[in-house]
N, C-alpha and C positions, 0 to 999 in steps of 0.2 A: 515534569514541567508544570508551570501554573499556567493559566489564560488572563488570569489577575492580576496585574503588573503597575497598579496604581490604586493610593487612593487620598482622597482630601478631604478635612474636615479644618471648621471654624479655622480657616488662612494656615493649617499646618496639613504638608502633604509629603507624600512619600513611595517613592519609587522603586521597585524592586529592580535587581540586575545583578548578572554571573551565578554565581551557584543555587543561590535565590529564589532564581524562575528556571534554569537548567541543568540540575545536577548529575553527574553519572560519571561512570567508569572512566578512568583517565587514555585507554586503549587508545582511543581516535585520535586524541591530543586536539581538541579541539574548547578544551574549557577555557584557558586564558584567551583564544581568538572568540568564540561567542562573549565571554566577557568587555571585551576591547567593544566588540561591534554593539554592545548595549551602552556603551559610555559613550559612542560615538554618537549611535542612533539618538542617544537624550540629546548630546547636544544639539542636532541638528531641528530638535522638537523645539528646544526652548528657541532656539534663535528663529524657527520657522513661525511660532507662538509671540514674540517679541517679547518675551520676557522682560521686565522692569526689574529693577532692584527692589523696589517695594513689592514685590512678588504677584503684579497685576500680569496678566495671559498665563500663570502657573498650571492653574486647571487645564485651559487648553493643550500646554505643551504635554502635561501628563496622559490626557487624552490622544493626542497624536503619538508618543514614545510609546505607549500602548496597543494602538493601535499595526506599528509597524515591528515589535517585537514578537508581543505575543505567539502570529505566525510563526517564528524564527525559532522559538524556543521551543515550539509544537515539534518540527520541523527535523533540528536539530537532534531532540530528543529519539525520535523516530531513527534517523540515520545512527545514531549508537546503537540501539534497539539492534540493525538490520546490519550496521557496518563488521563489527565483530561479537556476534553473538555469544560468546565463548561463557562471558559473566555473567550471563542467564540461564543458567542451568539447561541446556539444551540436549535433545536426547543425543545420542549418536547417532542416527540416522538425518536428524534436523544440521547437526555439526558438518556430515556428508554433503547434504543438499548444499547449504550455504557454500561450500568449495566448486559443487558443478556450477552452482548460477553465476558466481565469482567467475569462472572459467569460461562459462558458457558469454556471459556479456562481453566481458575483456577480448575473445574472437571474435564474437559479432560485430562489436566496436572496431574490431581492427579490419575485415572483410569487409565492412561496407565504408569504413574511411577510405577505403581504395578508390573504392568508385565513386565515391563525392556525398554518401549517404550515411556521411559517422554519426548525423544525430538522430539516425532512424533506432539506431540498438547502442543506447548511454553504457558506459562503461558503469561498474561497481560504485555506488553513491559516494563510499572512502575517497577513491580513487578521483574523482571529481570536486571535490571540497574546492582546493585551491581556488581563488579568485570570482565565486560564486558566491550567492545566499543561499544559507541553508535550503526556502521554500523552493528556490530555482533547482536545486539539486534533486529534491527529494521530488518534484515533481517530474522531474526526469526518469527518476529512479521510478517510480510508479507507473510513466509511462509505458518505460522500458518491461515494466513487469507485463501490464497490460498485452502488450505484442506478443511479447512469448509467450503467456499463457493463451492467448489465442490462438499462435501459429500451433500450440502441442493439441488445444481443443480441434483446430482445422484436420489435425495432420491425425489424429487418432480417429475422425471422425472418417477421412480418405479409406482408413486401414482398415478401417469396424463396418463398412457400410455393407461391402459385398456379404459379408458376413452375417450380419442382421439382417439385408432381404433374404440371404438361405436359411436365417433362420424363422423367420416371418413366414416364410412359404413352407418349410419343414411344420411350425406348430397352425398354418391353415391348415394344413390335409390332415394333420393329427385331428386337431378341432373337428372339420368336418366329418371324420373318419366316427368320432366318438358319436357325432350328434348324429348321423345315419346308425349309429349301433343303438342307441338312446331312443331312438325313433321306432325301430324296427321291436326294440322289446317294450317298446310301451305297446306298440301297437297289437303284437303277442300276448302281453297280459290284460287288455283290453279287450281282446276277441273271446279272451280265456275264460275271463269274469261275463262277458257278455252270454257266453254258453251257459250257462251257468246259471242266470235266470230267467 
């Protein structure tokens, strides 16, 4: 994706949009709809800009189709990226992962739609496209990452705890153990050499 989606010079200007500013793998099927929604987005700039026929607000409307794509294309980019990873050389274990998080969202999504809480755990960012913006999506999908990697950070941290204070209290009495042995022969070789002159 670019972030550069415009630019003008001496009254001639020029807009980028479709493959342009978001290129990538056809999997998602999402090229000709990001396309559509950049031809859409401009017009709504020039006519938000008043555009003239003599091409007076042009700048501006270039600036605002800029502005509201840009995101989109960022966005979008990112959900191919994440939505089928397959075209990115991914290891086999990363292939693995993408299938549980796939699995693991799509229940969460469904267990808490039950109880009134579906937009606590978003469904697979693919799976969401329909009738959204890309940045709505993907910020969902980030959210959704968010939770989970905190409930496994929470939830490993429940598991490991009992276990790290027995081990914290295992390597005190080690430690201590060492530094009264450390002690005792310094003070043996201290008394030793003292004898001594």
């Amino acid at each position: 994706y670019v972030e550069r989606l415009q630019t003008s010079a001496g009254g001639t200007a020029v807009a980028l949009m479709g493959d342009a500013i978001h290129a990538f793998p056809p999997d998602i099927g999402q090229g000709v709809n990001a396309g559509l929604e950049d031809v859409v987005d401009f017009e709504k700039s020039l006519i938000k800009a008043g555009v003239t026929s003599d091409g007076f607000g042009l700048e501006e409307a270039l600036r605002e189709y800029e502005r509201v794509r840009a995101p989109e294309a960022k966005a979008v980019a990112h959900i191919a990226q994440i939505g089928f990873p397959f075209q990115y050389s991914q290891s086999f274990w990363r292939v693995k992962l993408f299938f549980v998080n796939l699995l693991l969202r799509n229940v969460l999504n469904g267990v808490f739609s039950k109880v009134g809480l579906g937009n606590v755990f978003n469904k697979n960012a693919i799976l969401m496209l329909a009738g959204n913006r890309y940045t709505t999506v993907w910020r969902r999908a980030e959210r959704t990452t968010a939770i989970i990697t905190t409930a496994i950070a929470l939830g490993l941290a429940a598991v490991l705890a009992p276990k790290a204070a027995t081990l914290a209290v295992r390597g005190s009495v080690f430690v201590g153990a060492w530094l009264l042995m450390w002690g005792a022969t310094r003070t043996t070789l201290i008394r030793s050499w003292m004898s001594r002159v």
